[in-house]
N, C-alpha and C positions, 0 to 999 in steps of 0.2 A: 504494500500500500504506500510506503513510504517513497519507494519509487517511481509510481505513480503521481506522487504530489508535488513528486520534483519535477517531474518531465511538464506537469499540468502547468508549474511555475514558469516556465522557458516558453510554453506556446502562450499565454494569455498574452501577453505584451504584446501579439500579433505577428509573427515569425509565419513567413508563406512559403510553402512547399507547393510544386507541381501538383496539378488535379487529378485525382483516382474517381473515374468514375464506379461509382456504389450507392446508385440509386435504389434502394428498396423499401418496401411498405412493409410494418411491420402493422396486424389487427392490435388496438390499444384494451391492455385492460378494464378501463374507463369507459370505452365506446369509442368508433369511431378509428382514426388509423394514424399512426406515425409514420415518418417518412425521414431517414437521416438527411436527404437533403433540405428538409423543416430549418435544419441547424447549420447549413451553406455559412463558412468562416468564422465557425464557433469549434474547439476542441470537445468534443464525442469521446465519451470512455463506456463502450457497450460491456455489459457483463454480462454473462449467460449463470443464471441464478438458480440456487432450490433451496425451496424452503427447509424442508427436511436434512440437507446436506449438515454436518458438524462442523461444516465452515458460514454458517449464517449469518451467524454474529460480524461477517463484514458487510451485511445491512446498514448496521449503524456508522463504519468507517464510510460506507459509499454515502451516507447521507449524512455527515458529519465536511464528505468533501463536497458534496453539493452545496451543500449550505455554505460552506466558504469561498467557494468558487465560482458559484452560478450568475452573481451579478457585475464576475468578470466576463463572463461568456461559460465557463464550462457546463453541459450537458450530460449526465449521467442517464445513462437507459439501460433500464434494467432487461433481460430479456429469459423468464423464468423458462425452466428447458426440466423435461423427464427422462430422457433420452441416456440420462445413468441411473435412474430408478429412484431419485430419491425429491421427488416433485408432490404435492399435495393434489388434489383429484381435480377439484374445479378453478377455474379463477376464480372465482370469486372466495373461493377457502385462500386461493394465495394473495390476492388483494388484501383480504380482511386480515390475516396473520401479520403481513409487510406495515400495513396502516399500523396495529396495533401494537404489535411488538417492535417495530423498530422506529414506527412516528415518517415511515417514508414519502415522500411525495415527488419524489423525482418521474420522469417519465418511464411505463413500462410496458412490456408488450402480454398478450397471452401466453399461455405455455405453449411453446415450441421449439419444435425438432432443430439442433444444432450441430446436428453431426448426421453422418449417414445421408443414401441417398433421397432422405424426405427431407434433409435438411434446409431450411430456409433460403432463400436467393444471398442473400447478403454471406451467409455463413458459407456455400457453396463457392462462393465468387473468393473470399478469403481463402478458402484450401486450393483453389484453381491460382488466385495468382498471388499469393503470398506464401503460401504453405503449412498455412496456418488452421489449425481445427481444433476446438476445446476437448481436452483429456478428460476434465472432470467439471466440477462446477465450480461458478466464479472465476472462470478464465476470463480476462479482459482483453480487450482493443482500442486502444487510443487510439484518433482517426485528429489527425491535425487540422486546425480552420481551413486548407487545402483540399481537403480531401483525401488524402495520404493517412495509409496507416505506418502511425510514426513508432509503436511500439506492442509486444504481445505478452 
């Protein structure tokens, strides 16, 4: 995490890297839909999340860096995934868990596939041209106000 809040410090200032195209719609667990290009020259740190994992408790570290960061630009999306079994059944049980135990409000998507061949365009497009695919839960990807993914 710590590294993360170092590398979040070095792009806020405004530092531009060449454009990665990586348009995709993520369905919002709110309603309605997210879109990483929403956030076009703002720093993105997507995390692929489970409630259930006994790494959760970086809920709090991800909304403790939101909250420090967001009215520099940065963007935290959370992107809750079952896809290593350890995810709660509905959204709505992961909405309600995230709200209540960790006071979250950053943006976040439904449960969805982050690995494997059902995996999400955005996530697919990362292991195609990055090489990059989450092993477990709470993998990140910083995507720099560029559009460049600057770190995994």
């Amino acid at each position: 995490m710590f590294r993360i809040t170092v590398l979040c410090g070095f792009l806020l200032p405004g530092e531009h890297v060449r454009a990665l195209e990586l348009d995709a719609k993520f369905d919002s667990i709110d309603g309605g839909t997210l879109s990483l290009s929403d956030w076009n020259g703002q720093p993105v740190l997507v995390v692929s999340t489970a409630s259930q994992c006994a790494f959760n408790r970086q809920y709090q570290g991800l909304r403790d860096l939101y909250d420090r960061y967001r009215n520099l630009g940065l963007v935290v999306a959370a992107v809750p995934s079952d896809d290593f079994k350890q995810e709660l059944i509905t959204n709505d049980e992961v909405r309600d868990f995230c709200e209540l135990q960790y006071r979250t409000d950053f943006p976040m998507s439904v449960i969805t596939h982050v690995t494997g061949p059902d995996a999400h365009p955005f996530f697919r497009s990362l292991k195609e041209e990055e090489g990059f695919a989450p092993r477990w839960n709470f993998n990140k990807v910083l995507i720099g106000p560029g559009g460049t993914v600057v770190e995994t």
